[in-house]
N, CA, C and O of each residue as an XYZ file, in Angstrom:
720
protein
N     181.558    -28.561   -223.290
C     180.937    -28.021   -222.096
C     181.302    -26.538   -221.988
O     182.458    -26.146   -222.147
N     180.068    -25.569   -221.657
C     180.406    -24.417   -221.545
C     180.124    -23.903   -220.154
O     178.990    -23.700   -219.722
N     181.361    -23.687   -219.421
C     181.426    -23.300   -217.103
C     181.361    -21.549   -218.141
O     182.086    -20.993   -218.967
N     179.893    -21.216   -217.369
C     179.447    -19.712   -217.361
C     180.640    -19.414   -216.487
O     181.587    -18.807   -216.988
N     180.681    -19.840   -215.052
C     181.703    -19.545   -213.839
C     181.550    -20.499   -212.813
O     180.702    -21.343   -212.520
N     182.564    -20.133   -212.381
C     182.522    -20.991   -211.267
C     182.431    -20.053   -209.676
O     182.528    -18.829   -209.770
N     182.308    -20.466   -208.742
C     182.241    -19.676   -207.341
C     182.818    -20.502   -206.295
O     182.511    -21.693   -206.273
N     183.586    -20.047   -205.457
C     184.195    -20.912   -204.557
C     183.316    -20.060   -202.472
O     183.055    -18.919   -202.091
N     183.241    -21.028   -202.019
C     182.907    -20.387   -200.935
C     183.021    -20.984   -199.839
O     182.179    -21.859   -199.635
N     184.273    -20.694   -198.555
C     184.503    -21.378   -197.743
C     183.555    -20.313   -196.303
O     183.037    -19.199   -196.378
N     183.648    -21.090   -195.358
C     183.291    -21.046   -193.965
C     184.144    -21.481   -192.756
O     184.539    -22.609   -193.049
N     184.531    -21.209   -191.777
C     185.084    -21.536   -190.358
C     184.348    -21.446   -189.428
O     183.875    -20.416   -188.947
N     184.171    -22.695   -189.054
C     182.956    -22.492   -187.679
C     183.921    -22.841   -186.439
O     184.567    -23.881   -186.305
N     183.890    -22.067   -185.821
C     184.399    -21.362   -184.440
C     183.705    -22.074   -183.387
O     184.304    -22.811   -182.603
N     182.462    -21.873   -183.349
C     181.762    -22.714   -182.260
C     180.500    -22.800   -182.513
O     180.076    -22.332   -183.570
N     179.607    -23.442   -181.559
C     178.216    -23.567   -181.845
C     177.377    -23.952   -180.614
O     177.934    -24.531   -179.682
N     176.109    -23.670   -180.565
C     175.867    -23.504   -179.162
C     175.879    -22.332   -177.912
O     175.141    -22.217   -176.934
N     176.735    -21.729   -178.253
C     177.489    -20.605   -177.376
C     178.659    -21.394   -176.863
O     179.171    -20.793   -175.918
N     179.163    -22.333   -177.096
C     180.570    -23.379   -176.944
C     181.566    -22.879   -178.206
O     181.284    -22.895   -179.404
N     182.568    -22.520   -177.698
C     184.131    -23.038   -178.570
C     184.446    -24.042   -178.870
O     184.968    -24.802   -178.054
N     184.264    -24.334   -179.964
C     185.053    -25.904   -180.400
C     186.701    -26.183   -180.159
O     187.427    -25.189   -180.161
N     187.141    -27.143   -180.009
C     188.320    -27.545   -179.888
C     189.274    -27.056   -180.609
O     190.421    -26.653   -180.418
N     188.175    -27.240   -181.949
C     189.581    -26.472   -183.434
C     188.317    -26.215   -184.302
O     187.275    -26.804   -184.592
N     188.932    -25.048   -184.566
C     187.753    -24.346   -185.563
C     187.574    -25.775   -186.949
O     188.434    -26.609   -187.231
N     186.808    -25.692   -187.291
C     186.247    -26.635   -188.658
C     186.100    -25.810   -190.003
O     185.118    -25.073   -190.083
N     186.926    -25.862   -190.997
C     186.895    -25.465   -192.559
C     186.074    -26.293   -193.163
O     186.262    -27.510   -193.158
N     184.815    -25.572   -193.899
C     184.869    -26.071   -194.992
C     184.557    -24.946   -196.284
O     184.225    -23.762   -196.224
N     184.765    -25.682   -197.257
C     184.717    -25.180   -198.792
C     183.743    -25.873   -199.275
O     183.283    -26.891   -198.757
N     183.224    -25.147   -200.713
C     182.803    -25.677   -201.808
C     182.946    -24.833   -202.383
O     183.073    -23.632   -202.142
N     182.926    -25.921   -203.931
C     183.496    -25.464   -205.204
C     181.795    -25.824   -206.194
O     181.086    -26.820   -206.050
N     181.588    -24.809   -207.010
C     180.285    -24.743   -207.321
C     181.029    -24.590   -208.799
O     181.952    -23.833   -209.100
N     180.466    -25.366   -209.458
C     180.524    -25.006   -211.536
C     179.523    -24.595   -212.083
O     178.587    -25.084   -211.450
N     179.085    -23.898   -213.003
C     177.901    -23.443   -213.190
C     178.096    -23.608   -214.730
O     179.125    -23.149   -215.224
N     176.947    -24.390   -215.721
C     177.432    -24.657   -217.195
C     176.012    -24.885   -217.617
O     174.960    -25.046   -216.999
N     176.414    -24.832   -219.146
C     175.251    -25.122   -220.321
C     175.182    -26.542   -219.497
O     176.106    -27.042   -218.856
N     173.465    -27.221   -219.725
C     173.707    -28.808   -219.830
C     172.881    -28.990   -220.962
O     171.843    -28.449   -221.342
N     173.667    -29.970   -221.443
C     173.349    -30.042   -222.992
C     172.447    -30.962   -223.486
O     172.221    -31.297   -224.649
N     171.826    -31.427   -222.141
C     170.741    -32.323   -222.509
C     169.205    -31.302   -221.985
O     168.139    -31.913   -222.065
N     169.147    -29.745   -221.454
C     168.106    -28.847   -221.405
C     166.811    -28.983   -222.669
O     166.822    -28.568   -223.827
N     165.853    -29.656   -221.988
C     164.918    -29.294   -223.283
C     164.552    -30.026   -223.830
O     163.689    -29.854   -224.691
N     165.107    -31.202   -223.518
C     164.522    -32.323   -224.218
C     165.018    -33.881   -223.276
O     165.782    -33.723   -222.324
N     164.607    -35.091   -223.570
C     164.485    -35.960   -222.474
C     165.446    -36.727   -223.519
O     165.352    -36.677   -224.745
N     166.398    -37.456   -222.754
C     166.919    -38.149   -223.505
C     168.061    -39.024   -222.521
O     168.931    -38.600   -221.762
N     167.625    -40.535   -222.913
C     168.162    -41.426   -222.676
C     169.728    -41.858   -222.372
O     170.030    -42.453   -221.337
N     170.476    -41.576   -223.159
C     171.905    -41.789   -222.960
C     172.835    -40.406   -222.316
O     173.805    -39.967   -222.931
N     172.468    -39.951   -221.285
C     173.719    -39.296   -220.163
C     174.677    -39.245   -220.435
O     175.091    -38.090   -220.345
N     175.689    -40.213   -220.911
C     177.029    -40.089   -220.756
C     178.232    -38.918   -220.593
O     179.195    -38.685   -219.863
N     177.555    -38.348   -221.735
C     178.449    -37.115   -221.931
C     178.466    -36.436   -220.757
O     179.336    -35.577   -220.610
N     177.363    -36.729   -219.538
C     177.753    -36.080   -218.614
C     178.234    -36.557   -217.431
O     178.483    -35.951   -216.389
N     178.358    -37.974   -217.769
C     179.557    -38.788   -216.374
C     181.165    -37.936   -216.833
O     181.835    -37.782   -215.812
N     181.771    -37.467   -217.912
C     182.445    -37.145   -218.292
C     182.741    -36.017   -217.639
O     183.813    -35.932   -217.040
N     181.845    -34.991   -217.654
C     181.994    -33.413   -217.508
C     181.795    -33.841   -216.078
O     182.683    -33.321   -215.403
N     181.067    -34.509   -215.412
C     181.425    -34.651   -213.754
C     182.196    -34.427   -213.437
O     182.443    -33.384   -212.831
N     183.373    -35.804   -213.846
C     184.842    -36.265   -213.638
C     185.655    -34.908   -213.827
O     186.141    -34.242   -212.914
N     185.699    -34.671   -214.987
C     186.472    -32.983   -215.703
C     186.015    -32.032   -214.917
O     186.744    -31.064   -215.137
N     184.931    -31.644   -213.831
C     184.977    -30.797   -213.116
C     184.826    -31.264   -212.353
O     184.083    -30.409   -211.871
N     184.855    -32.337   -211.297
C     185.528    -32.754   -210.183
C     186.766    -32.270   -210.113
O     186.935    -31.295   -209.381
N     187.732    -32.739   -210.733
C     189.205    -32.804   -210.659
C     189.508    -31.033   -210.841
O     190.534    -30.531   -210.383
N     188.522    -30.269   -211.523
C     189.420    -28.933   -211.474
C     189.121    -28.225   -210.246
O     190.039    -27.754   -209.574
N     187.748    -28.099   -209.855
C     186.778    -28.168   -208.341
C     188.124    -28.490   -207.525
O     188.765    -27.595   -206.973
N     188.500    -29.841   -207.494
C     189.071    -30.156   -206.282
C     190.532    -29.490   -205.856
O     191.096    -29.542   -204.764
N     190.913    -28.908   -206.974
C     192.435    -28.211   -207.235
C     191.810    -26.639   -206.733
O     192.712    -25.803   -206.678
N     191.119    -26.371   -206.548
C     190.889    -25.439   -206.610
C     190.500    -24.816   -204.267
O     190.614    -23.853   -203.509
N     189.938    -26.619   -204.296
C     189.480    -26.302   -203.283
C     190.191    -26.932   -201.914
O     189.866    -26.727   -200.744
N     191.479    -27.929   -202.539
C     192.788    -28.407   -201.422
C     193.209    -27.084   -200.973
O     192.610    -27.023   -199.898
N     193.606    -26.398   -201.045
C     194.423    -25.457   -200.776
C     193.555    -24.874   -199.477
O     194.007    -25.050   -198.345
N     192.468    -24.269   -199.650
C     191.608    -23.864   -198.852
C     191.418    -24.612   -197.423
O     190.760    -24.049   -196.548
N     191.967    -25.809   -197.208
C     191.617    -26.678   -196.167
C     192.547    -26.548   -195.578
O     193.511    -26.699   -196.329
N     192.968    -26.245   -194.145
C     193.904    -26.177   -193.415
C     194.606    -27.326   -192.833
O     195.833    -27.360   -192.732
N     193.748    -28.359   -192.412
C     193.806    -29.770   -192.150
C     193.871    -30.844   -192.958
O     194.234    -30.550   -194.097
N     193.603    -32.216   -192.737
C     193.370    -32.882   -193.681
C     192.326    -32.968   -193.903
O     191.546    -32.798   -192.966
N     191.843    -33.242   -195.116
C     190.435    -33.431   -195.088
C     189.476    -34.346   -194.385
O     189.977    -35.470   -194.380
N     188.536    -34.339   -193.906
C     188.009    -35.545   -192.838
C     186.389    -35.929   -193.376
O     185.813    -37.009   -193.248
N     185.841    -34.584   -194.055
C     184.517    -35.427   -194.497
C     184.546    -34.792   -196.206
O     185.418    -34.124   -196.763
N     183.276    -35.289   -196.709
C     182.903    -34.548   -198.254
C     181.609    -34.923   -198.676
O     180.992    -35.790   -198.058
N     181.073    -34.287   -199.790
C     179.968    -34.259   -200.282
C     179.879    -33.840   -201.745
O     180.836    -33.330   -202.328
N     178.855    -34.042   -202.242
C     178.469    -33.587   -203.525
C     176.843    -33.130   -204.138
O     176.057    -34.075   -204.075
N     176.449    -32.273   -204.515
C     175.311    -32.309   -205.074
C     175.293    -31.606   -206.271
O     176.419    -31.428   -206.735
N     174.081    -31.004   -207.127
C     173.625    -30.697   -207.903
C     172.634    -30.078   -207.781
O     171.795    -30.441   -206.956
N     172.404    -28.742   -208.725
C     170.801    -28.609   -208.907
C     170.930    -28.115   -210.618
O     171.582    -27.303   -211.275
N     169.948    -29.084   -210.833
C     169.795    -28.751   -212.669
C     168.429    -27.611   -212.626
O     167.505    -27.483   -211.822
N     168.792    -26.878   -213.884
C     167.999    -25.796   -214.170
C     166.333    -26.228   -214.894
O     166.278    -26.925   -215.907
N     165.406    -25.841   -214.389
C     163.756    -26.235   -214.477
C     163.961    -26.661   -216.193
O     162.991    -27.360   -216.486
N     164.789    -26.499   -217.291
C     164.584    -27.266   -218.023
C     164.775    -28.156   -218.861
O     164.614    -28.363   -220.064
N     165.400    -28.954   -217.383
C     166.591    -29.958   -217.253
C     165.487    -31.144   -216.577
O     164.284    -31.055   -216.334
N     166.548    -32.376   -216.381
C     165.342    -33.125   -215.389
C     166.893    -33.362   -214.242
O     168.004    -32.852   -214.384
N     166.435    -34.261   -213.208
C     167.079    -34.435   -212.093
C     168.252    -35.352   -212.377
O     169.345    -35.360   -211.812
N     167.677    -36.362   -213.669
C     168.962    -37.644   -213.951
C     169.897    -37.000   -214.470
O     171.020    -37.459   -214.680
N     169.412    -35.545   -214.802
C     171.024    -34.847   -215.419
C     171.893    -34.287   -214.316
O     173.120    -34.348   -214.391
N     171.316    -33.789   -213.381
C     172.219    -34.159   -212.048
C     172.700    -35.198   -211.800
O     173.927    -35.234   -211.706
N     171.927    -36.423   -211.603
C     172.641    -37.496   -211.215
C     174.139    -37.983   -212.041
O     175.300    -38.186   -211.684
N     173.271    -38.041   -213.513
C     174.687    -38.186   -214.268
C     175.985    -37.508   -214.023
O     176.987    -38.062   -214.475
N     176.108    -36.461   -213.416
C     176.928    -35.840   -213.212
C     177.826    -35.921   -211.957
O     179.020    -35.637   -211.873
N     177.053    -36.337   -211.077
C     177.496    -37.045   -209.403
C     178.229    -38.437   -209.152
O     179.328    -38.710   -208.670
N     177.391    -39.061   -209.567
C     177.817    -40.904   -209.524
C     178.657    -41.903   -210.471
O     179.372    -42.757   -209.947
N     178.585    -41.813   -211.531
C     179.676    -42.575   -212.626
C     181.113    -42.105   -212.144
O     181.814    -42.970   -211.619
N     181.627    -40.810   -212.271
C     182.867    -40.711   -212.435
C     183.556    -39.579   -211.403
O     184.701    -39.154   -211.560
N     182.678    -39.177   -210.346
C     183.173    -37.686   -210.091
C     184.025    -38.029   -208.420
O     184.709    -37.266   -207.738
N     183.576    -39.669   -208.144
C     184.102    -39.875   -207.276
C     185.917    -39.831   -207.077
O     186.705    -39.320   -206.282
N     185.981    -40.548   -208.104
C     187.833    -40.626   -208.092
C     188.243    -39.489   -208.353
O     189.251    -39.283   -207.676
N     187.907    -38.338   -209.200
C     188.600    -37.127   -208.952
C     188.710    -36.693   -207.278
O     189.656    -36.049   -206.824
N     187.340    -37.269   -206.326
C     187.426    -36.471   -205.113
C     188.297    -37.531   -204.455
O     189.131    -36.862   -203.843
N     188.493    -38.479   -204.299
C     189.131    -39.456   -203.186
C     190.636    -39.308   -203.736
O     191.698    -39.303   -203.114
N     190.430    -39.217   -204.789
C     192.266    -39.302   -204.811
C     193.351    -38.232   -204.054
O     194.341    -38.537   -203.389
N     192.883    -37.001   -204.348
C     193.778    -35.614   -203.634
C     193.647    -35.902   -202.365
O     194.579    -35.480   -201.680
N     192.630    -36.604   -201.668
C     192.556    -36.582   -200.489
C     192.856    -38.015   -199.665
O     192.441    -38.404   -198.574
N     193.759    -38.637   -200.653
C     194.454    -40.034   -200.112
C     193.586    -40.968   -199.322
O     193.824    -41.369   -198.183
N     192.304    -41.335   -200.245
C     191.094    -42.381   -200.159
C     190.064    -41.895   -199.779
O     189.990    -40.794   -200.324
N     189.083    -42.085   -199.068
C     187.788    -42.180   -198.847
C     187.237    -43.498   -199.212
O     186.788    -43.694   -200.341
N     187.257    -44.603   -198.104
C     186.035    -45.210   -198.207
C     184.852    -45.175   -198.097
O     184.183    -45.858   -198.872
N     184.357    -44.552   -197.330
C     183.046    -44.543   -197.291
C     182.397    -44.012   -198.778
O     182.989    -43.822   -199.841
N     181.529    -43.913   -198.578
C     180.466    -43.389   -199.934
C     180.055    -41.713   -199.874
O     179.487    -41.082   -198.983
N     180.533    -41.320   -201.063
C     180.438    -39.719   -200.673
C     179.002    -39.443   -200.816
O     178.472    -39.768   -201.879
N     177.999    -38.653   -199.507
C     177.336    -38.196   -199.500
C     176.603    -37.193   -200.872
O     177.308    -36.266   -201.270
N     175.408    -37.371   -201.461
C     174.909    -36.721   -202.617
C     173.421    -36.047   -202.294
O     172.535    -36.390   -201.511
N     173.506    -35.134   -203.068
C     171.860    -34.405   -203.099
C     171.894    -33.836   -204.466
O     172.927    -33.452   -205.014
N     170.752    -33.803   -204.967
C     170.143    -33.509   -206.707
C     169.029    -32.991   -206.163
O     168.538    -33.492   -205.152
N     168.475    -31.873   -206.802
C     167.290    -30.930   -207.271
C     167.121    -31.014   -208.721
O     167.724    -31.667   -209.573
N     165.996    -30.061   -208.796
C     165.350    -29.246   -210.181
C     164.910    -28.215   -209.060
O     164.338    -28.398   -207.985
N     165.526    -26.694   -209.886
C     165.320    -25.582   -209.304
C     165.634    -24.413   -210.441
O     166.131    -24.551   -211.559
N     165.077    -22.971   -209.631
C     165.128    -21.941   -210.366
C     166.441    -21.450   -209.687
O     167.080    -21.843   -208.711
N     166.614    -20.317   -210.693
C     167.968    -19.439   -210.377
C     167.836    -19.021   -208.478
O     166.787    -18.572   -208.016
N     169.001    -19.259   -207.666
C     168.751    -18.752   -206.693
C     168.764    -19.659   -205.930
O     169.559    -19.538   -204.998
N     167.953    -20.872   -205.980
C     167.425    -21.408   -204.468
C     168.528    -22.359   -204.035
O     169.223    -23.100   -204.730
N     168.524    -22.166   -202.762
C     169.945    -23.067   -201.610
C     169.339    -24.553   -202.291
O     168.326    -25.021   -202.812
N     170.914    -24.967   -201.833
C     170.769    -26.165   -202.100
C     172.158    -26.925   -200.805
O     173.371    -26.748   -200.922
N     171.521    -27.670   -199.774
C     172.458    -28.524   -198.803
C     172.800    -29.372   -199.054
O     172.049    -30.347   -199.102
N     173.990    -29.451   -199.320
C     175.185    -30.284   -199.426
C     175.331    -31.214   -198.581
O     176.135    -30.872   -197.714
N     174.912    -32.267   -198.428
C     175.457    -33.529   -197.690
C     176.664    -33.950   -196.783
O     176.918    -35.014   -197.348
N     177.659    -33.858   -195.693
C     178.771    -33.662   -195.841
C     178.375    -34.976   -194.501
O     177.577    -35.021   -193.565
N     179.847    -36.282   -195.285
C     179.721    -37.223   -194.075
C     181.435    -37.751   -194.204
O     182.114    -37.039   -194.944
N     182.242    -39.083   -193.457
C     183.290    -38.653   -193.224
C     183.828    -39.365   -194.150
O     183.265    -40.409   -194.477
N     185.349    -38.863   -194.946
C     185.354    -39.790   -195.824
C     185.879    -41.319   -195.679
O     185.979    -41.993   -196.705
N     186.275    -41.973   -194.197
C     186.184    -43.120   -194.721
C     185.273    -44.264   -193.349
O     185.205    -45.492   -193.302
N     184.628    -43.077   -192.283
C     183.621    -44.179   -191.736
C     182.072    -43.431   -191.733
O     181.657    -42.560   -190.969
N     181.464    -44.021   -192.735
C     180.078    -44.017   -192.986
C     178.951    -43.478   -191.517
O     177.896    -42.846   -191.483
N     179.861    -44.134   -190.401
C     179.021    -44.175   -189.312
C     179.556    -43.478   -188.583
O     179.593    -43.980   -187.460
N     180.192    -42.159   -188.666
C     180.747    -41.544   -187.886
C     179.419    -40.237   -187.548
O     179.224    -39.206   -188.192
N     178.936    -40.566   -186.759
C     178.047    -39.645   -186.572
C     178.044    -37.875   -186.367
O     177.180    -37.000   -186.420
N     179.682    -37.926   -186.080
C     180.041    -36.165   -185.438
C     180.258    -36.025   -186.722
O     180.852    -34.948   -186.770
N     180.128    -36.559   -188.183
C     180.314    -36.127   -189.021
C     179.081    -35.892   -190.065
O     179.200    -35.172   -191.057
N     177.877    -36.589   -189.721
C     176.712    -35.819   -190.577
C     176.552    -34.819   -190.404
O     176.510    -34.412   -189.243
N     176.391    -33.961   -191.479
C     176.354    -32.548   -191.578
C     175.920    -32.078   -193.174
O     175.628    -32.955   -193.986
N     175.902    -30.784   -193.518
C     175.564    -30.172   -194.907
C     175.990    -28.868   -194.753
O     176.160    -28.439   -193.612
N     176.187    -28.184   -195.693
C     176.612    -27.000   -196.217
C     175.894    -26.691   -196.902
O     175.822    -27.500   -197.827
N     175.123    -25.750   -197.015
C     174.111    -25.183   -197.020
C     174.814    -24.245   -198.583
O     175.860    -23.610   -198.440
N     173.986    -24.282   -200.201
C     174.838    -23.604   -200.779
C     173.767    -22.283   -201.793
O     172.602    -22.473   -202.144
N     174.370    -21.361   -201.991
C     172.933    -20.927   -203.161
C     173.325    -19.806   -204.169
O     172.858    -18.769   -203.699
N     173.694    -19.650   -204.840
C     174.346    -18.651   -205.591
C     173.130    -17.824   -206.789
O     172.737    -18.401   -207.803
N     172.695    -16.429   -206.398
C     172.070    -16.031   -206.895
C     171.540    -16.205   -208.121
O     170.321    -16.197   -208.292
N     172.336    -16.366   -209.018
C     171.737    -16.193   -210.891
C     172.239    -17.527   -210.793
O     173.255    -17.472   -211.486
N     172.178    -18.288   -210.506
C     172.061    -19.705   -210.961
C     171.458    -20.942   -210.075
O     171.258    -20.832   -208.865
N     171.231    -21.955   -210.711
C     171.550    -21.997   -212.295
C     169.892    -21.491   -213.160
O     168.700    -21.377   -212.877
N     170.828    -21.316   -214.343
C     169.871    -20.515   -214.724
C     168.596    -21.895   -215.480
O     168.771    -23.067   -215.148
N     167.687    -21.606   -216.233
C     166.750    -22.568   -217.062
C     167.517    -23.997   -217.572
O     167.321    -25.170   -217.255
N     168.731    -23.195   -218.747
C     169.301    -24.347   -219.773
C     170.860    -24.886   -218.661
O     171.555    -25.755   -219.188
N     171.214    -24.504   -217.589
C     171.979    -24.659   -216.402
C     171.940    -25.819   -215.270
O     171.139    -26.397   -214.534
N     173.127    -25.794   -215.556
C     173.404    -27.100   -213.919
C     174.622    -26.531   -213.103
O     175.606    -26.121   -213.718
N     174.580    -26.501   -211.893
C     175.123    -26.118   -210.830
C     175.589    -27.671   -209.790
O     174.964    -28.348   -208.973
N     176.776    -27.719   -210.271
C     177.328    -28.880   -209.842
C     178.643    -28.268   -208.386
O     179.402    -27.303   -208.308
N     178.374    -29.254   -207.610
C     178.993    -28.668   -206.266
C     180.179    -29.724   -205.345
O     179.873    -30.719   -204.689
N     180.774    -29.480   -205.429
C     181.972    -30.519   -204.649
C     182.013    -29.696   -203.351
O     182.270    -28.492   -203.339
N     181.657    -30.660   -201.921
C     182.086    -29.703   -200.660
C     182.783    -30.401   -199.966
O     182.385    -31.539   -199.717
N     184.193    -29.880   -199.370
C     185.109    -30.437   -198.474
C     184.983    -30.181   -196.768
O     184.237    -29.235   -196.513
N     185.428    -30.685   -195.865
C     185.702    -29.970   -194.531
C     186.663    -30.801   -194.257
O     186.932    -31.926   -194.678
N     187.331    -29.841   -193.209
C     189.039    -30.762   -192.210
C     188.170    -31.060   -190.994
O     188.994    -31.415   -190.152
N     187.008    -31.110   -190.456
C     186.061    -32.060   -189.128
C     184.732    -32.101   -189.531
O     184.003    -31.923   -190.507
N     184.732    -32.383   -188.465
C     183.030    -32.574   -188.368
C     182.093    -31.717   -187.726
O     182.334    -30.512   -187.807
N     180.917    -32.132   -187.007
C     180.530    -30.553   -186.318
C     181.295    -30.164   -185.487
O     182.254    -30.786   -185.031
N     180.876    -28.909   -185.168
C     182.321    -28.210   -184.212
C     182.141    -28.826   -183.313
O     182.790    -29.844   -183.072
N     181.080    -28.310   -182.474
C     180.706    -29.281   -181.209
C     180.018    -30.291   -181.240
O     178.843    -30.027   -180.983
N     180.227    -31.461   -181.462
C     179.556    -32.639   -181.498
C     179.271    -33.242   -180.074
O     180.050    -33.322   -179.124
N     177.681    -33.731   -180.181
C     177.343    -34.481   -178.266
C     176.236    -35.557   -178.787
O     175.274    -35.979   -178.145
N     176.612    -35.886   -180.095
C     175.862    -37.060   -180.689
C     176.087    -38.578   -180.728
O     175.354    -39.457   -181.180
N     177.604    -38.680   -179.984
C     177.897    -40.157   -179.965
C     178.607    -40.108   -181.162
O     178.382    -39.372   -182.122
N     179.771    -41.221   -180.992
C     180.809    -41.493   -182.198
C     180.702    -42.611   -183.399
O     181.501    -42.891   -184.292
N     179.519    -43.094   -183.104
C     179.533    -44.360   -183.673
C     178.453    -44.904   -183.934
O     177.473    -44.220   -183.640
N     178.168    -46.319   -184.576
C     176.732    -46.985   -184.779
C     176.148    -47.387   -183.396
O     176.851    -47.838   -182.491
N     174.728    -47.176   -183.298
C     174.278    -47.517   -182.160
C     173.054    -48.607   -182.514
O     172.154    -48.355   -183.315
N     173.156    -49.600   -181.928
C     172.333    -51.033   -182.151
C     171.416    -51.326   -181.100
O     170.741    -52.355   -181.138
């Protein structure tokens, strides 16, 4: 696997609304940017890239504990593969293996980490999913992070993204829970 670079980019949201939140809310993401080595041609067996998930999960996530002031409380993941790529090469890269690099530093996550996959050109945002990591139904915690890094990814490129936060929205008035 060849990481052109990587980009890290956190945020603190203060308030929202014209309201102060209780406690400001961190979050990060950690963006990889690499050859994918399946560009260009269609092909059946992925694997090689449940691998490089996992292997940049785990460096992503070292990269992006530190940055969190709190504990961590929600997360996410997406992808956008480069136009001459297809989308399952994102996927491959999200779902097989990239989970346990993220739940472990952050002492579990049950719930199911939130995902989003594209096909895109160099440039275009891509929102990050962000829900809590261990109740699914925590509603003050749907949210996204919004991500987009100019020159990537490029054509033969995938832009793989791990995003953390220590809350949920700043000001939340959505209800805490499942509603039946």
């Amino acid at each position: 696997m060849e990481v052109r670079k990587t980009v890290i980019i956190t945020e603190t949201i203060t308030g929202e609304g014209g309201k102060t939140a209780e406690r400001p809310v961190t979050r990060a993401a950690g963006c990889a940017i690499f050859t994918n080595p399946y560009a260009g041609a269609f092909q059946d067996d992925l694997s090689a890239l449940f691998d490089i998930g996992g292997e940049l999960g785990e460096a992503l996530m070292a990269q992006l504990l530190p940055l969190i002031p709190h504990p961590v409380a929600s997360y996410g993941k997406a992808a956008i593969v480069g136009v001459n790529g297809d989308v399952e090469n994102g996927h491959a890269l999200l779902h097989p293996k990239l989970g346990k690099p993220m739940r472990g530093p952050i002492g579990g996550g049950e719930a199911l980490i939130p995902s989003a996959c594209k096909v895109a050109s160099a440039g275009a945002s891509l929102d990050v999913p962000l829900g809590h990591k261990d109740d699914a139904w925590s509603f003050d915690h749907f949210d996204a992070m919004t991500i987009a890094v100019p020159d990537a990814p490029r054509p033969n490129e995938i832009m793989m993204v791990v995003a953390l936060a220590d809350g949920g929205r700043a000001v939340p008035r959505c209800g805490k829970g499942r509603v039946l």
